[in-house]
N, C-alpha and C positions, 0 to 999 in steps of 0.2 A: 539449296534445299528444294526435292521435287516436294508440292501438296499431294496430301494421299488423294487418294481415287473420290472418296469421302466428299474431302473438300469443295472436290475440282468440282461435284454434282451438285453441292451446296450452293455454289454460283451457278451453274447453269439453273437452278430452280431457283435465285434468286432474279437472276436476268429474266426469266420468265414470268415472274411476279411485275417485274419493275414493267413489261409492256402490257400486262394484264393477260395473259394465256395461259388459262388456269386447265385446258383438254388439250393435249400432246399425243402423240402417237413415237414409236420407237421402231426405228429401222437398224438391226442390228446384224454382224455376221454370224453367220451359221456357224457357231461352234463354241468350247470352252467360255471364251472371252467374249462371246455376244450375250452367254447365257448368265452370267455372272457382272455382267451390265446392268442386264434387263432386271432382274435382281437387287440389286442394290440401289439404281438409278429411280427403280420405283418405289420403296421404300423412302429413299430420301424427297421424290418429288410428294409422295402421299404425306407423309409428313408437314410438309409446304403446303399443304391443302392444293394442289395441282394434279389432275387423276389422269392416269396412262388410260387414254381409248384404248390402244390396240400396242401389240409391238408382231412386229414382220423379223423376220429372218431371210438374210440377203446371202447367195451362194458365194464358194469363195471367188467362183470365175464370174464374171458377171456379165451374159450374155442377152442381148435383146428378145429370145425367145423366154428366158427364164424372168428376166424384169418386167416385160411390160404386163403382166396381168399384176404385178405386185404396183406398178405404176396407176393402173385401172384402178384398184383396190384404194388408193393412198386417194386421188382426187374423188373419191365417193365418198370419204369420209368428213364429220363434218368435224376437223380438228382446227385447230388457230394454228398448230406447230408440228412438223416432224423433226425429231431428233435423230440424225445419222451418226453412226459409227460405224467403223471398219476400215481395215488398211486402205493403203492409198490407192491400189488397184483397185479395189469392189470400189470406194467411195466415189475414184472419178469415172469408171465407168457408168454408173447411176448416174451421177451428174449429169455426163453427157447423154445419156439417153434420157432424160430432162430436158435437160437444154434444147436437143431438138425439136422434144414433140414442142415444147412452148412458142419455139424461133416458129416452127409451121404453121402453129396456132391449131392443129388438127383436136387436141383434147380439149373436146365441147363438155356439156351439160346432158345433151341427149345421147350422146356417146362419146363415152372418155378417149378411149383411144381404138383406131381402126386398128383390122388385123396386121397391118404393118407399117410402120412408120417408114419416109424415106431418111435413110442415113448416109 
């Protein structure tokens, strides 16, 4: 038996208690299923006493011109948590353009991210 959607939210806002990150952000896909996430996900996390900062909307292609200002966006904020969803293609494309700026160390404080990252 799969847990409803409900549930499954009810542990992610319970795992988020148990390390104490009560300001989350929400990175979701741009469409039906992101928006009916964001929806629900915060409802249940408000409930929990846990408050959504912000929630983004991720394209479904997910190219480094289109991310990285939502990248900028994300380490300005002062969140304890992002919350990712979206198929596996948007998800590890993110990732990976993640993963590099981090590996390069380029996303400072004074400036998150330069106009191009090397990939």
């Amino acid at each position: 038996m799969v847990p409803s959607a409900e549930t499954k939210y009810l542990g992610i806002a319970k795992l988020l208690q148990r390390f104490g990150w009560r300001w989350v952000g929400l990175v979701v896909p741009e469409n039906d299923n992101g928006e009916r996430l964001t929806r629900t996900l915060t409802e249940v996390l408000a409930r929990e006493g846990i408050c959504v900062a912000f929630s983004e909307k991720i394209p479904a292609l997910v190219l480094y011109r289109n991310i990285s200002p939502m990248i900028a966006f994300l380490v300005q904020r002062q969140v304890n948590v992002a919350i990712f969803s979206g198929d596996s293609q948007s998800v590890f494309g993110l990732a990976y353009v993640i993963f590099r700026a981090v590996r390069s160390k380029q996303p400072t404080a004074a400036s998150p991210f330069p106009e191009k990252l090397p990939l």
